[in-house]
C-alpha positions in Angstrom: 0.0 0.0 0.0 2.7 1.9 0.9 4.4 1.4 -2.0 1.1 2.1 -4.4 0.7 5.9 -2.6 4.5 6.8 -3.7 3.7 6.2 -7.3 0.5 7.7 -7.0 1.9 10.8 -5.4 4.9 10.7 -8.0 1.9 10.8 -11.2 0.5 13.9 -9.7 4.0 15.6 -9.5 4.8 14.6 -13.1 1.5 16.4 -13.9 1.8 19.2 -12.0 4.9 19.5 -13.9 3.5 18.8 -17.2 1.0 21.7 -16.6 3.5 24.0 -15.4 5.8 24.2 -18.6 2.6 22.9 -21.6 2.6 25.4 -24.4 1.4 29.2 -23.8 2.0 28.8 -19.6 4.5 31.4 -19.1 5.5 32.5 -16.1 5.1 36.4 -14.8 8.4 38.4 -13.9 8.0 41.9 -12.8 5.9 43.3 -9.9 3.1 43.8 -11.7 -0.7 43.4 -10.6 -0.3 39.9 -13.0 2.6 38.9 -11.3 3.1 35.4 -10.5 0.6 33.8 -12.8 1.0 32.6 -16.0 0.7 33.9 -19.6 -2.1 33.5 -21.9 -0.4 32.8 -25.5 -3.6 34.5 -27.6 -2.7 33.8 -31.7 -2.1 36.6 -33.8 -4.6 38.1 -36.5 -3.1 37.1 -39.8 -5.2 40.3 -41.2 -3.1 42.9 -39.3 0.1 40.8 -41.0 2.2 43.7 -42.2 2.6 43.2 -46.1 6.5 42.1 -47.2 8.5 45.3 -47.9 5.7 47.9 -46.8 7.2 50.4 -44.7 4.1 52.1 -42.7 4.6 55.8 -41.7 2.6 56.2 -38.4 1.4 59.6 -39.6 -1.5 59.7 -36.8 0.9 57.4 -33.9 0.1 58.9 -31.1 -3.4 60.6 -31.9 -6.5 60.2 -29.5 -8.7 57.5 -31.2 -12.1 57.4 -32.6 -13.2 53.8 -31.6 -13.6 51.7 -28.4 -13.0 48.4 -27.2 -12.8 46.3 -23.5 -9.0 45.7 -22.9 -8.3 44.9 -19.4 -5.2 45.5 -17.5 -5.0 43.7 -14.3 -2.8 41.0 -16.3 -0.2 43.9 -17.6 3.6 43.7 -15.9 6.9 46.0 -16.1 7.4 46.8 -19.5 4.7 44.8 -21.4 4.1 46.9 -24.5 0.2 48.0 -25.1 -1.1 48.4 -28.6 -4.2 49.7 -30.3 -5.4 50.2 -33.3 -8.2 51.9 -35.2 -10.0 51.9 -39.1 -8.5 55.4 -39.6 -5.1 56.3 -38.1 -2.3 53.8 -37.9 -3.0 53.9 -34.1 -1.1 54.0 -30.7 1.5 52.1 -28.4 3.1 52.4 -25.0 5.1 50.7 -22.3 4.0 49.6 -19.2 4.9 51.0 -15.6 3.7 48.9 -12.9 4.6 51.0 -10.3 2.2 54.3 -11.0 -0.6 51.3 -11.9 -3.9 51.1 -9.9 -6.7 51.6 -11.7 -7.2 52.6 -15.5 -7.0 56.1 -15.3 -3.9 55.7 -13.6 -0.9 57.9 -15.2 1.2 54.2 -15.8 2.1 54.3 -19.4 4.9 55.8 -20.8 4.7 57.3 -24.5 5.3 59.7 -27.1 2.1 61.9 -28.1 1.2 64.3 -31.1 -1.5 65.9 -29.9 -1.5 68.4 -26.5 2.2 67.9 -24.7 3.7 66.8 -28.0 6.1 65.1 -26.3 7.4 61.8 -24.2 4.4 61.1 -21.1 3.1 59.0 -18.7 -0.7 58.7 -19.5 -3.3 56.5 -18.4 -4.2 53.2 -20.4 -8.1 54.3 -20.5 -7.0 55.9 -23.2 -5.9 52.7 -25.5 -9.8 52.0 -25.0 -10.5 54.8 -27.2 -9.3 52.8 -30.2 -11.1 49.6 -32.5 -8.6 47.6 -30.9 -6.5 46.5 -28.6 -3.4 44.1 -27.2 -1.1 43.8 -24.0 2.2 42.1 -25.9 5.3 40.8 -23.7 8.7 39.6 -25.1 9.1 36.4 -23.7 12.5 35.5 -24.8 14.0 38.9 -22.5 14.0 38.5 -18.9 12.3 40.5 -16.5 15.1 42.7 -15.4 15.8 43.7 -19.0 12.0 44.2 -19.7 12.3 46.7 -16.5 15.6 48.4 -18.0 13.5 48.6 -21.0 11.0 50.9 -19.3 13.2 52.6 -17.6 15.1 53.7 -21.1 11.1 54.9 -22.3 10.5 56.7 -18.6 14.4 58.3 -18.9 13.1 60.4 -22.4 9.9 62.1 -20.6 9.8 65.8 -22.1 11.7 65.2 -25.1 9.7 66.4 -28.3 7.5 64.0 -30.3 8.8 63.8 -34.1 7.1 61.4 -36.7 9.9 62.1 -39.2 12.7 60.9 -36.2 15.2 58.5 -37.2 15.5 55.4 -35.4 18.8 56.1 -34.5 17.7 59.5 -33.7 17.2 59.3 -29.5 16.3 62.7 -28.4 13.1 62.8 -30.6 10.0 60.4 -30.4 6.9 58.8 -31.8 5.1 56.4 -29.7 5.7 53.3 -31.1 9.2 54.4 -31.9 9.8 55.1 -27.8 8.5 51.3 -27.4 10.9 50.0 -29.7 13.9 52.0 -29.0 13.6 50.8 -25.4 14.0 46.9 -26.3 16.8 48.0 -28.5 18.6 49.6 -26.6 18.5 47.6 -23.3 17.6 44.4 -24.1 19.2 44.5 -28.0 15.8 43.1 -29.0 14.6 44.5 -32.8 10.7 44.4 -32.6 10.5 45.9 -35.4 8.4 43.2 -37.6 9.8 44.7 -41.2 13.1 46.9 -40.2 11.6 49.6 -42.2 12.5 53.7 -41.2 9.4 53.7 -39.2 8.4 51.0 -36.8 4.6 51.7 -36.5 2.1 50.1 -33.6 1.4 47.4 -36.0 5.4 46.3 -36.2 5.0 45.8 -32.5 2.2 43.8 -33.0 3.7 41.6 -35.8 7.0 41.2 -34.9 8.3 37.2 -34.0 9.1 38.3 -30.9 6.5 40.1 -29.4 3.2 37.8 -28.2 0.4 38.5 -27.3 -1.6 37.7 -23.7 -4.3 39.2 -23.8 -7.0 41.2 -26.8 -9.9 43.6 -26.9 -12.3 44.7 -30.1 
């Protein structure tokens, strides 16, 4: 009897196990209000595929929206980026600060707006509700600590000027989704950038073989 109880108890561990590392379980770094849990693995829309060789310029990257959707952010960690999109601009992004997080007007996201400040901010992910849709994205394959230096990079650039026509080498001027990606290459030497054009719009972010996404709103 004794004997039947240790393999029984050694079948649950193996299954535990199995559970713990299936596809699409990741595990949360970061202090965020997600923190601990795993990672939904949601499957890209092949419609939003960015077409081979088309270089998007994000003329409207950091406008207001015209739309709406139901994202959620109780799942969002340090430096998960956020992305929305909408039928008539190309749409907005940000990067995730989970310590100014508490509710959704909270002042937690840190981007690069056209209209009012015209400039680098921290504003509150209501906002990316405003828009058709909407996605939290993480990088798995970069740890936590550089997702965190990652944010930091985006929250070290708050005040410098918003530019569309800013070089991606260019780091003292901005665009949303340019902020986003500038702050995984340059601290965690991650291109998420899905076609390596002279823009990276909020739809690179989005398509890029790096980036997944966890969790969706329309």
């Amino acid at each position: 009897m004794r004997y039947l109880r240790r393999i029984t108890l050694l079948g649950v561990i193996a299954v535990l196990a199995c559970a713990a590392f299936a596809p699409g379980a990741y595990a949360r770094g970061g202090s965020g209000g997600g923190s601990g849990s795993a990672r939904a693995d949601i499957p890209k829309d092949p419609a939003l595929a960015t077409p081979e060789g088309y270089d998007e310029r994000p003329v409207e990257a950091g406008g207001s929206g015209d739309g709406s959707n139901n994202l959620t952010f109780g799942a969002f960690d340090d430096g998960d980026l956020i992305v929305a999109i909408e039928n008539f601009s190309v749409g907005h992004a940000g990067v995730w600060d989970s310590r100014y997080y508490s509710n959704a007007s909270s002042s937690c996201v840190w981007s690069a707006v056209k209209s009012g400040a015209g400039q680098v901010v921290r504003e509150a992910p209501i906002r990316y509700r405003t828009y058709d849709r909407a996605w939290g994205l993480w990088v798995p394959g970069v740890t936590a600590t550089l997702r965190t230096k990652a944010r930091d990079y985006c929250a070290a650039q708050l005040g410098e000027p918003y530019d569309i026509s800013a070089s991606k080498s260019d780091e003292s001027r901005w665009y949303c989704s340019k902020l986003a990606w500038s702050g995984y290459k340059q601290r965690a030497t991650v291109d998420l950038d899905a076609n390596g054009g002279f823009w990276v719009a909020p739809t690179d972010l989005y398509n890029d073989n790096d980036t997944h996404v966890f969790v969706a709103a329309n």
